[in-house]
N, C-alpha and C positions, 0 to 999 in steps of 0.2 A: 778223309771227309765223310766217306760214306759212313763211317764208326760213330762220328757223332754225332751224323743225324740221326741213326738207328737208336743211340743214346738219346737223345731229345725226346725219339717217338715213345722210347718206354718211361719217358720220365713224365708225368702228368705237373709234380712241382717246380721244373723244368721246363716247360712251354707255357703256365700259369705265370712264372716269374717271368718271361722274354715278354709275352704279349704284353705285360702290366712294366715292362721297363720300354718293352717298345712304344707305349701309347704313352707312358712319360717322355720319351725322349723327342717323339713328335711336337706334343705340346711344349716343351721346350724350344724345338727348335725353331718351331712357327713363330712363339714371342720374342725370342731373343733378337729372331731372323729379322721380325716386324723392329721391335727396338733399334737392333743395329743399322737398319735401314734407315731409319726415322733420324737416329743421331747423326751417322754420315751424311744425311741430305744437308741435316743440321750445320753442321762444320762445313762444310762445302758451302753453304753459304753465308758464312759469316767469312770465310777464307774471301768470297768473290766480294763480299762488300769492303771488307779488309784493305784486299791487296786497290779494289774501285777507288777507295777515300786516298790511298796515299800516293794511289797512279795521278788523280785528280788535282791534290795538293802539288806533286811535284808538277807539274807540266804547268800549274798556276803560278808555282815562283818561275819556273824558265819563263814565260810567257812574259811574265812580269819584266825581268829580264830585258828581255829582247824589245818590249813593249819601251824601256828607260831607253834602250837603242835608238830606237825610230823617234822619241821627241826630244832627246838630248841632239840628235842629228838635225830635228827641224828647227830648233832655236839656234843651233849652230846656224844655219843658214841666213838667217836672218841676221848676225853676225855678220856674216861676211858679205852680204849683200848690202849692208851700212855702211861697210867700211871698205870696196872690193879694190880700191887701190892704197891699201896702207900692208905692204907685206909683211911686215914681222907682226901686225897684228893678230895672223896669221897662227903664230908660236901660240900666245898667248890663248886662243879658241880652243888649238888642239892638246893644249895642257891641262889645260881646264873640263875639259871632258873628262880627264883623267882622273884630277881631283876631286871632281863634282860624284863619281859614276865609281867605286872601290870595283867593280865588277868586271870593269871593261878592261881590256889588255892593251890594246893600242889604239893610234887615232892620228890619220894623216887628212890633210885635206891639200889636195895634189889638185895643181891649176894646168889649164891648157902650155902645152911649149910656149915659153917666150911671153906668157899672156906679162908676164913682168921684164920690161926692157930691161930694164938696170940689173937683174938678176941671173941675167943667161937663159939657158932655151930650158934648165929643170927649175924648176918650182915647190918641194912640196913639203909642210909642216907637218915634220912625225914627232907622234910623242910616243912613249912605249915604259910601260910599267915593267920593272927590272928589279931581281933580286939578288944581287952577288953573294957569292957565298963568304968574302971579308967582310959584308956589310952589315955589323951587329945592331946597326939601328934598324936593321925590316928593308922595307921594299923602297925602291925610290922609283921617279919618273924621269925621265932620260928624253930630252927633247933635243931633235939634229933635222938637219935641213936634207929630203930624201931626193933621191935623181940624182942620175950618171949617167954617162955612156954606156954604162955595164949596167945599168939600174934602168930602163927605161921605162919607169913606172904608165902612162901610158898606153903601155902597148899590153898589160896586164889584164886578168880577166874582170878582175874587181874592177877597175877604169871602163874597161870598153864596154861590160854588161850595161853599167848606169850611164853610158853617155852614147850609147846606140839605143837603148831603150826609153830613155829620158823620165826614166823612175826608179823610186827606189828598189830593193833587192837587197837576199839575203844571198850569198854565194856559197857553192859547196866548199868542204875542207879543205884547205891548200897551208903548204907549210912559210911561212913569214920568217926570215933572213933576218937575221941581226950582222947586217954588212962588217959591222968593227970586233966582235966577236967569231961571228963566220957560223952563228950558233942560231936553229929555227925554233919554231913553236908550230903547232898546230892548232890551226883558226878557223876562225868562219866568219866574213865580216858582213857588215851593212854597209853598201853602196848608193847611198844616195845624191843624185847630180843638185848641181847648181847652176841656172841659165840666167844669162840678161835679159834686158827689155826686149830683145829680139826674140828672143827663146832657143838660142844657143849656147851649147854647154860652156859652162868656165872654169869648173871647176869639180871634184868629186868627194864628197867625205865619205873617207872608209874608217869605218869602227868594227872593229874585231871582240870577239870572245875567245878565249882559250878552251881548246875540246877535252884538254886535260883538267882543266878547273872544271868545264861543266858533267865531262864526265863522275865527277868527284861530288859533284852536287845534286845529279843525279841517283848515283848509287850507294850514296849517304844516306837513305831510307829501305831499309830493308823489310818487309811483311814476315819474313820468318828468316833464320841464320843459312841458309842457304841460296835465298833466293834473288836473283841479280837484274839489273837492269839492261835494257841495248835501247840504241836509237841510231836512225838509218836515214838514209838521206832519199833526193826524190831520185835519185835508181837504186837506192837499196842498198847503199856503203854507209857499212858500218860508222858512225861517229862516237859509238857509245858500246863498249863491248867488255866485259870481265879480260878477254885475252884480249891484250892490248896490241899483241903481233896481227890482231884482223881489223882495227882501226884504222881505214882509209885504205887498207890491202886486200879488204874481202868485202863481197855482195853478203847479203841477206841467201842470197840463192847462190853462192860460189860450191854450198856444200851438195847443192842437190842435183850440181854436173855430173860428179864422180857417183853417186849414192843417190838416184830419182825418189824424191821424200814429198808427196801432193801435199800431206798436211803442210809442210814448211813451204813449197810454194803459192799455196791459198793463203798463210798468214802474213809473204813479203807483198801478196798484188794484195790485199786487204791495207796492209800499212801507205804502201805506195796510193793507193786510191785515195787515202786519207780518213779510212775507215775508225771507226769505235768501238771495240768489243771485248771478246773474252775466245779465245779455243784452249781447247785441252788436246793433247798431244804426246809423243815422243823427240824428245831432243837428248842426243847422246847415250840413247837408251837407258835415260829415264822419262816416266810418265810426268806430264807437269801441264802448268794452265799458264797459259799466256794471254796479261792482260794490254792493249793496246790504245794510244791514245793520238790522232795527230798534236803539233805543234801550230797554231796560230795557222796563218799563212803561208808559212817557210817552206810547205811541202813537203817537212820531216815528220817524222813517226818516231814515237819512245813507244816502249815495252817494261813491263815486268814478269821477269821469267819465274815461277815461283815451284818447285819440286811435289808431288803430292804426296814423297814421300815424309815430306814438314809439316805440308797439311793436313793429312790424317797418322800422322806417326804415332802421338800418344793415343790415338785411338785404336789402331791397330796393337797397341799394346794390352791397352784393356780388353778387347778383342778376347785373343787370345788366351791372356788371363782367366775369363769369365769362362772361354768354354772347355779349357783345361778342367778348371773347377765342376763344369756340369759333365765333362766326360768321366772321373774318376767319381763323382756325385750316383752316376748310373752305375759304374762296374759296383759301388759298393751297395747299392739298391739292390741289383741282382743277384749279388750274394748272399743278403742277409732274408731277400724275399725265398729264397732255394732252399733255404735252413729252417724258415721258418715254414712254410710249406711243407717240406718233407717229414717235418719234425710232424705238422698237423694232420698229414694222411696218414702215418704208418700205420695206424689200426684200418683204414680200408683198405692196405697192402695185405695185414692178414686175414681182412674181410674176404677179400680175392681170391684167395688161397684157399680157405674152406667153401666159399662159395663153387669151385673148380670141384673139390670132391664130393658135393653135393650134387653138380651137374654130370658125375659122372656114374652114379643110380645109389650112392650110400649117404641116406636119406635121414639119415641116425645118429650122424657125425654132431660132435659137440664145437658151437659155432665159438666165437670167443664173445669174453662178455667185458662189453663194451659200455664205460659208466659214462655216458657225457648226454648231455641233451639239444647238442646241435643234429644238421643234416647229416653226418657220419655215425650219428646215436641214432637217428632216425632211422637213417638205413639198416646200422644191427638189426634195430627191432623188427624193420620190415622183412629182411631176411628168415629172422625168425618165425616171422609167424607164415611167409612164402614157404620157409621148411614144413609147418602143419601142413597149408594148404596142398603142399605136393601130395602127401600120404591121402590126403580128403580127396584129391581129386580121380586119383589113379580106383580109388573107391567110386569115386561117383563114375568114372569113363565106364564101370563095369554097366552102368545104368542109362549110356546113350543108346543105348538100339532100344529097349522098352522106352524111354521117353521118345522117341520118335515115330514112334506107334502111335503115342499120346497124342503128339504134335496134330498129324495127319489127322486126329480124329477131331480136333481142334480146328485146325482149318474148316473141316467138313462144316462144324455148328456155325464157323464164321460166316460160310457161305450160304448156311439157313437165316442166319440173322442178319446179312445185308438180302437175303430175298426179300425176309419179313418187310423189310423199310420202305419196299417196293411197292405201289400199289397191288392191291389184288382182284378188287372187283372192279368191273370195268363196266359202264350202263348200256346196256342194250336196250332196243326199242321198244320192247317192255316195258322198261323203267323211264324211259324219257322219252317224250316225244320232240326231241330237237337236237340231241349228238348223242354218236355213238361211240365206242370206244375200244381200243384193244393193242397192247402192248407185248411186246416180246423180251428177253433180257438173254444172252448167253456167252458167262465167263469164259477167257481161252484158259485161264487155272482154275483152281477151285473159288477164288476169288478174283472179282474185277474193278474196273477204271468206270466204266460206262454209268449211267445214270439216266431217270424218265421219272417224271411226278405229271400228276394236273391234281385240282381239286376245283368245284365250283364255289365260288363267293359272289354273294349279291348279282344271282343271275349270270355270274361271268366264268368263263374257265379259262384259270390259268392251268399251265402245263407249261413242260420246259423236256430237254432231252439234251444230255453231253457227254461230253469222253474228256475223262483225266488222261491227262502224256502218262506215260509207264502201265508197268502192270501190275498183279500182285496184289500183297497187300498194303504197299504205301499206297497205290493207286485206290483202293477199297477207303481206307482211310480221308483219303480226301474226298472221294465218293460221298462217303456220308455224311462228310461236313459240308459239302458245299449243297445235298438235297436238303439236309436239314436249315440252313441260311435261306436257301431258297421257300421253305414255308416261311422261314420268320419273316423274311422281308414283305413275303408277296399279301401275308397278313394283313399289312398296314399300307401298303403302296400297290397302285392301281396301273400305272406304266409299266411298260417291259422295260424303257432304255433307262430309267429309275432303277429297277430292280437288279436289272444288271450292274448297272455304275455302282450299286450300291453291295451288290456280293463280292464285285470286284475290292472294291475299298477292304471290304472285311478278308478275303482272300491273301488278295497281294500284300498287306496288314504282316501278317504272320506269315509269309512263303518263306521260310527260310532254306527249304530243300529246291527250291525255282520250279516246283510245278503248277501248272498251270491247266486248263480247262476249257476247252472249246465249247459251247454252251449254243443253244434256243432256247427264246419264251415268248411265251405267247399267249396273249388275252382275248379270246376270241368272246362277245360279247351274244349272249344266246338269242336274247331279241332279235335283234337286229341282223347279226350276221357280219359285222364289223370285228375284224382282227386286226389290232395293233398289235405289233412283234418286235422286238430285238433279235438281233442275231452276232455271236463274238465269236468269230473264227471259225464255225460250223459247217458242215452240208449242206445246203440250200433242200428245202423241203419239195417234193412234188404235189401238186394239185392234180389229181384228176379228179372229173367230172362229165364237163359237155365235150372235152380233149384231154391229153393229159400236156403238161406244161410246170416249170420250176418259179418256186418263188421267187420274186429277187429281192435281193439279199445286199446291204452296204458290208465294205470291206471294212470289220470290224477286228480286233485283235482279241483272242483270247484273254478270260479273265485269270488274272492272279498273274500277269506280268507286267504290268503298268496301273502305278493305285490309282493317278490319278487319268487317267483316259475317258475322251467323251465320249460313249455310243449312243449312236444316232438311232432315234425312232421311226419304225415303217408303219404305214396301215394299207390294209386292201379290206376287198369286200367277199366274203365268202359267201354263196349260196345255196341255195336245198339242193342238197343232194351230193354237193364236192367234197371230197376225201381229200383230208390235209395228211401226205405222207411222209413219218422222220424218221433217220436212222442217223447210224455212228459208221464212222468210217471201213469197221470191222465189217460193212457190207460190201461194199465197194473195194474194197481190197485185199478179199479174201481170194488165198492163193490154195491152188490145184499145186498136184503133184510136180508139175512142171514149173511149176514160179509163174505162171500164168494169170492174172489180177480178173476180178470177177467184171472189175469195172462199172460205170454210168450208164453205158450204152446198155448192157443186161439189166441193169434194173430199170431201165423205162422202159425195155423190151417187157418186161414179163406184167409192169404196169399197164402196158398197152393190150396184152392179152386179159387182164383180168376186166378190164372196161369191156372190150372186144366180147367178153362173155357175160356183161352183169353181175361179177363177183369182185365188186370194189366197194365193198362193207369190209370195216376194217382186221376183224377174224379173217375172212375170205382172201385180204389180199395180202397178211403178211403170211400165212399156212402157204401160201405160193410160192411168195419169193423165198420162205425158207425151205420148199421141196427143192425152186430150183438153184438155191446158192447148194444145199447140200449134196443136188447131182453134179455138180461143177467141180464139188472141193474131194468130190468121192471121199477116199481114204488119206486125203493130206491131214496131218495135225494142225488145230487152227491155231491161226498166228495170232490173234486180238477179241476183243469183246466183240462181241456184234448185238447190234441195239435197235429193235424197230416200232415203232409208235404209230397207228391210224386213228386218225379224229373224222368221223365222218358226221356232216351237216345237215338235221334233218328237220329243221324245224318249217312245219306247214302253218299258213294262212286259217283260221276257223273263221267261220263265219258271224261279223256283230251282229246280237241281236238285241242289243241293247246300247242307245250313246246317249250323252251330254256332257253337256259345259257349261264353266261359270268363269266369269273375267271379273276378280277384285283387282282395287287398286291397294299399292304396297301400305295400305292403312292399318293399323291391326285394331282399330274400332269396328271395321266391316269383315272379322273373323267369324262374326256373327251369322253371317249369310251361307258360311261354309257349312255352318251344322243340316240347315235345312236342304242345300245341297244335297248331304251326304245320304242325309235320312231315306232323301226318297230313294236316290240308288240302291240304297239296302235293302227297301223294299220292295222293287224290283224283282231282285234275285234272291228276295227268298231270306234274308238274316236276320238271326233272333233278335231280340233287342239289346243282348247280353253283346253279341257280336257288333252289331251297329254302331253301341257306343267306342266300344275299342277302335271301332273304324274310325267313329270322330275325334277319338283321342290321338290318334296318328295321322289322320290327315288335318287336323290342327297342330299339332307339332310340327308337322314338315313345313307347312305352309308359313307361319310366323317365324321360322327358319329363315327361311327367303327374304320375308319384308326385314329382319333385322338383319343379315349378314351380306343376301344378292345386295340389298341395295342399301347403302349407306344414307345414315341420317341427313336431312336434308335434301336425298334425291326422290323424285317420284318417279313412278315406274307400276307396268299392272302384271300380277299373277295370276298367268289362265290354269283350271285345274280340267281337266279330260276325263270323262271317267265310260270305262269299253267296257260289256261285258260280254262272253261265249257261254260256250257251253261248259268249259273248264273252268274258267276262272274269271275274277274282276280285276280290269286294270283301271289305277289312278296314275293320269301322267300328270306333274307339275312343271309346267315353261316360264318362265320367267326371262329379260333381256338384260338382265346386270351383270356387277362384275361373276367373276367366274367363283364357284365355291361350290365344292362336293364334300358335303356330308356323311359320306358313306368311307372319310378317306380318315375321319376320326378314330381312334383307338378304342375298342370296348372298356366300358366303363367296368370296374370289379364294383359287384355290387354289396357283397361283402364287407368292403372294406368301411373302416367311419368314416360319417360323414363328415366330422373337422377336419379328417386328412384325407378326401378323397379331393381329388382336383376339381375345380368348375370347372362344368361342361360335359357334354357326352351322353348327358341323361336323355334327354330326347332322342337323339338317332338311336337309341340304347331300345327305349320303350317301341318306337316306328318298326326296328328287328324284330323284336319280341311279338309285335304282333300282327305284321305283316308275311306272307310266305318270300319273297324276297323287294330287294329294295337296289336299286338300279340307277346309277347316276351317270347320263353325258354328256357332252359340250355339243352341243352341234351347230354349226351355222348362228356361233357368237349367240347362243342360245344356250341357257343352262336348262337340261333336263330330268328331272327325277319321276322314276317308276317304280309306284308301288302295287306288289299284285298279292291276289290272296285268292286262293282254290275256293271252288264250289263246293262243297261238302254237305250231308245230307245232314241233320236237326244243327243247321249252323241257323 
């Protein structure tokens, strides 16, 4: 055994040929198995209606039978109830039953003792169907006057069942005397009495059937050459049996004293019950189906015994046949699949062969040359040109330690060019009088995961800060896709929980590696001091200020693992003076020599001292926390990116020294009132007229903005225009109470591009940009607001 599997495992045309006979042999067997199933249920029941019709028909002629019994006896009666004292008329009733009935065997009609004086104490008209064996003319009927002292018909069971009962009755098999002969039969008769006006018996007709004639008439229909009939009486003696030695000598159950057989006891209490059916079984140790039927009345049951090995015989022959047929079908599959297989590998037998002293370093060996242009050609070639590349490559391995010099020095620019992408200048209060700004960034490799933008639009800064999962450079690479997503998006879209849902979609989009991005953004509006933010799976930011304290934050999931996921929008209000403070978790879990975690609790520790000192300007307090993460981590190797961000809030109140207002209705015939408006605020503060007009050409465009889009044709509704000015600058605020619509949310128009194929629209907010210093759109209190401002400047 072990020899030929070892044979098999070196044989590839050998387990190619088994597995491709064994998956034929399956699908063989499953159909065939299905088929053979399907035709045997088949036969089986054609067998059950079969053997049903003839069971049916025979038990209809007995029936019939016995039925001619019961009214050939009730028209007797009436006979002899016409005539009840003419005795030999007597003869002639029970003769005539004979005559009239070819079926019936005998026929006495037996009177009470004595019921006839003149006749003595017996009385009784038998007739009895007789066939001598001298008697070449057939059968005759033999009439003699029945009763004796030795005969006391009477005292018999067929007499006293029908005249203690006082109806008719079929009695079980008893054997019937031919007194002049000394010769019996086996019967069964119909005992029915005859009473006078009183209702006492007088007399009894007995008519018999012969059990040997009905056995014969029974078992005259056969379902298949084998299969036989029985009938049993109401205890279950045989009347009807192939071995005619258990006729009237055995029960249905005589065999399952010696030999306890349940199926054969459930099919005699079934017949005795007077049951109709069908079992399958053992009898005689053969399998067979036994079909069952009662008889009328009588409390007899027939049977048909039928072999299953008649009812599927020729079927199991075909059987057989067929899968002799598909077994030498397979051994010659196998063979010729072995031959032809072997025959089709032998050149990658010698492919093998030279490919072995190739792998064992003689690299020069001549392979064979293989003309075919299947997968065995293929492979030649690829061998062949695998033999160049060995020689190519053992050259090039002399050249991995200089390129890995290379390498390293590659990384190095990679990590100059994800700085690059970084922001660099940050505004100090110098350059702005309303936030401050100061970022930190430091890779644990040459390159990292981590990530921080802001940039201001239309008075607003957004900014954002996250950590890519991993590290490296896949982590770098998703780095810069996802800061680069993040201007595109924020370009156009003014929400965080927008920008987010919306980096998400493009992220999770393309994740085919599952990384993912814990993310902040944040639009903190500079007027005002309103931050809306999103937040996906991040660190929750600190605020110090008047205390220090954490933002809160909904439990959001990181982007780039669910495209389509809702995140939810937060807004708070931020104040003069509060530092919004963010990091990457590479803060918080930066480990000491001990495994030690820098933890939450340290960095609102060190937060709490830099407030404690006046130095939460956002330089000031991330130079802190990174003195004190770096006395923490002393000399451990850092485990992660570490990423810190301060946005501090400084925007002061100046004092108005200039206001007005004008309240149009959304008409744009009274646009008109807007010029002179404007006019004089211009000359207020000083603008040329060069300036003036542009101011009217932007605050007429924002404004007829509103009457055509806040408010839908057919509504009216009034536009107040505000107009502030300081020392720095001139603000235009536009309120209006219609539907909602921000202008600032439109796409810059290319101005470039031609006008037939440039889209409508856009031109206006386009021109409002261009000559506005910014332009400022917000909802507030179901109020739509737009702010436009423009600096003070000297020959403006």
């Amino acid at each position: 055994m072990d020899g030929i599997i070892s044979y098999i495992r070196r044989k590839l045309s050998v387990r190619v040929s088994l597995w491709v006979v064994m998956f034929a042999a399956l699908i063989f067997i499953t159909a065939l198995g299905f088929l053979f199933y399907q035709s045997r249920e088949a036969i089986r029941q054609e067998a059950i209606n079969r053997a049903t019709q003839i069971l049916d028909k025979t038990s209809l002629r007995v029936e019939g039978i016995m039925n001619r019994v019961e009214v050939a006896s009730k028209m007797t009666e009436w006979l002899v109830q016409r005539h009840p004292d003419k005795a030999d008329s007597m003869f002639v009733y029970s003769r005539a039953m004979l005559l009239n009935n070819p079926d019936f065997y005998n026929c006495s009609i037996a009177f009470e003792p004595d019921f006839f004086k003149d006749r003595g104490r017996y009385f009784s008209a038998y007739s009895r169907r007789d066939t001598p064996k001298n008697n070449k003319m057939g059968e005759t009927i033999r009439t003699s006057l029945g009763g004796s002292d030795s005969f006391q018909y009477f005292y018999m069971d067929w007499y006293l069942m029908a005249k203690l009962f006082k109806h008719a009755c079929w009695t079980e098999p008893y054997v019937d005397v031919d007194m002049s002969t000394n010769t019996g039969e086996m019967v069964s008769s119909y005992c029915y009495p005859i009473m006078d006006n009183e209702g006492k018996v007088i007399c009894v007709i007995n008519t018999s059937l012969s059990l040997n004639w009905l056995s014969q008439t029974i078992s005259a229909v056969k379902p298949y050459p084998n299969s036989y009939s029985i009938m049993i009486g109401r205890g279950g003696t045989y009347f009807v049996h192939p071995d005619s030695t258990k006729i009237t000598r055995e029960t249905i159950f005589t065999k399952t004293l010696l030999e306890p057989d349940t199926a054969l006891t459930a099919l005699g209490h079934a017949m005795q019950r007077g049951e109709e059916g069908m079992k399958q079984m053992t009898i005689d140790g053969q399998d067979c189906y036994v079909f069952y039927k009662p008889l009328a009345d009588t409390g007899w049951s027939m049977g048909i015994v039928c072999p299953e090995s008649d009812i599927f015989g020729g079927f199991d022959r075909v059987r057989h046949a067929v899968m002799g047929i598909v077994v030498v079908g397979l051994l010659l599959m196998l063979y010729i699949f072995i031959k032809v297989i072997t025959r089709e590998l032998s050149p990658l037998r010698r492919l093998a062969d030279e490919a072995e002293t190739i792998a064992s370093g003689n690299f020069e060996t001549q392979l064979p040359d293989i003309q075919r242009t299947d997968e065995i050609g293929q492979l030649s070639q690829s061998f062949a040109g695998m033999q160049k590349s060995l020689v190519k490559y053992i050259d090039e391995l002399k050249n991995t330690t200089a390129q890995k010099t290379s390498i390293e020095r590659d990384l190095h620019i990679a990590s100059a060019i994800q700085r690059g992408m970084l922001p660099k200048n940050f505004p100090t209060k110098d350059d702005r009088d309303d936030v401050q700004i100061y970022a930190s960034l430091t890779p644990a490799k040459d390159v990292g995961g981590d990530l921080f933008d802001f940039y201001i639009r239309d008075e607003k800064l957004f900014f954002c800060i996250g950590d890519v999962s991993g590290k490296g450079i896949p982590a770098s690479l998703v780095m810069a896709v996802t800061r680069s997503i993040f201007r595109t998006v924020s370009a156009r879209e003014a929400m965080p929980d927008r920008i987010v849902s919306n980096m998400n979609e493009i992220i999770a989009d393309a994740n085919d590696t599952n990384m993912f991005v814990t993310l902040f953004v944040g639009v903190l509006d500079l007027p005002t001091g309103r931050m809306r933010y999103c937040n996906a799976g991040h660190d929750a930011p600190l605020l110090a200020g008047a205390g220090l304290g954490s933002l809160t934050c909904d439990a959001n999931i990181p982007i780039g693992v669910m495209q389509d996921w809702k995140y939810s929008l937060q807004e708070t209000q931020i104040f003069t003076g509060t530092t919004i403070f963010l990091f990457t978790d590479g803060l918080t879990e930066a480990e000491n020599a001990n495994h030690d975690l820098f933890r939450m609790e340290r960095v609102k520790e060190v937060a709490s001292q830099a407030l404690a000192h006046q130095q939460h300007e956002p330089k000031q307090l991330i130079d802190m926390m990174t003195n004190a993460v770096h006395q923490f981590v002393d000399k451990a190797e850092q485990s992660d990116d570490l990423t810190m961000m301060a946005i501090q809030y400084t925007k002061l109140e100046r004092d108005v020294r200039f206001s007005k207002r004008i309240v149009l209705p959304n008409d744009i015939q009274e646009v008109s009132k807007l010029t002179a408006f404007v006019d004089e605020v211009c000359e207020v503060v000083g603008f040329s007229p060069a300036v003036t007009m542009q101011m009217n050409l932007a605050l007429e465009e924002a404004v007829v903005n509103v009457m055509n889009y806040a408010y839908p044709e057919g509504t009216h509704g009034d536009v107040t225009i505000e107009a502030k000015t300081n020392d720095v600058r001139l603000k235009f605020t536009i309120i209006d109470s219609g539907t909602p619509f921000d202008p600032t949310a439109m796409e810059d128009v290319d101005i470039h591009q031609d006008a037939e194929d440039r889209p409508i629209g856009g031109l206006g907010i386009h021109l409002v940009r261009e000559i506005m210093d910014s332009v400022n759109y917000e909802r507030v209190d179901n109020l739509n607001v737009l702010t436009l401002r423009k600096k003070l400047r000297k020959n403006n």
